[in-house]
N, C-alpha and C positions, 0 to 999 in steps of 0.2 A: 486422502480424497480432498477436494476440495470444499473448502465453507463457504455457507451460503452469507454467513455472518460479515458487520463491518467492521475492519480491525484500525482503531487510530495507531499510526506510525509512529515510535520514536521522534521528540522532536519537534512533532504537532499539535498546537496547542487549539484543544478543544475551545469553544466559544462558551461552553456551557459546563460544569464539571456533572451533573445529571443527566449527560449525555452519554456518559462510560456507564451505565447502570446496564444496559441493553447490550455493550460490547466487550470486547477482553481487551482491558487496556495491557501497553506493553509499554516499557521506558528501559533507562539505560540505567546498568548495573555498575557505577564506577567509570563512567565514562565509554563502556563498549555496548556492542548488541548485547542484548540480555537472550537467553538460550531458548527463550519463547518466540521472541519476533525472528532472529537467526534460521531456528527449526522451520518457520513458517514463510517465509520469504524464501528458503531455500526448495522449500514443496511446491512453490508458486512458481518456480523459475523451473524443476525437472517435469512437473506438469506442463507446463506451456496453455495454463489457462487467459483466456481472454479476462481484462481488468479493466475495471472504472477506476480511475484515481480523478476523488474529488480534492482539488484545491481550495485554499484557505480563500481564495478572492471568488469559489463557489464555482472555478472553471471546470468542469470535465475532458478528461482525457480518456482514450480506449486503448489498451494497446495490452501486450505480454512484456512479462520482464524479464531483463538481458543479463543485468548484475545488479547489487545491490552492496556498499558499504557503510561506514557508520554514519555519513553524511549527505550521502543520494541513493538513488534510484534510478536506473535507465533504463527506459521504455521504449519500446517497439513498436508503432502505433501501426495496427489492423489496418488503417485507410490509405495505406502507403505514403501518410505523410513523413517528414524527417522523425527519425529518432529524438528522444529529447533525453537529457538526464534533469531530473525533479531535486530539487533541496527535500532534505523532508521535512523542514519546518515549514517548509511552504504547503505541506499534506496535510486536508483536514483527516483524511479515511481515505480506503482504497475496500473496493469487493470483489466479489468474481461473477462476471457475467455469463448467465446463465442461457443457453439457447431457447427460443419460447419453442414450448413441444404442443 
């Protein structure tokens, strides 16, 4: 299912290290996806849930994810703008957008 939680990505460097108190950080095992962010990113992409990916310069983006390897991200964006693919050092967090009920 999806979380409601904000997951800093691989490669993203928090501004704050008291910032991971409230989230599940994930980082690289050896240089690969470690088997938490991999699991989790891979639920995100057979879900096809809608996502905020906030950037490090505090941009937001909306979109679903298309793939993901050990050093991007390719997004889908909802607004039929172009696709992009994301560095993930450039990712502050990314969440999932919840529909308002």
């Amino acid at each position: 299912p999806c979380s409601e939680e904000a997951i800093p990505i691989t490669g993203a460097p928090l501004s704050n290290t008291s910032e991971t108190s409230d989230h599940y950080p994930v980082g690289r095992e050896n240089g690969a996806l470690n088997a938490c962010e991999s699991s989790y990113l891979h639920s995100l992409m057979e879900e096809g849930c809608e996502l905020v990916f906030m950037l490090q310069q505090d941009e937001m983006i909306i979109g679903r994810l298309a793939w993901y390897d050990e050093g991007c991200l390719k997004v889908i964006r909802t607004d039929g703008s172009p696709s992009l693919v994301i560095l993930k050092r450039s990712l502050k967090y990314l969440y999932e957008l919840r529909p308002a009920e």
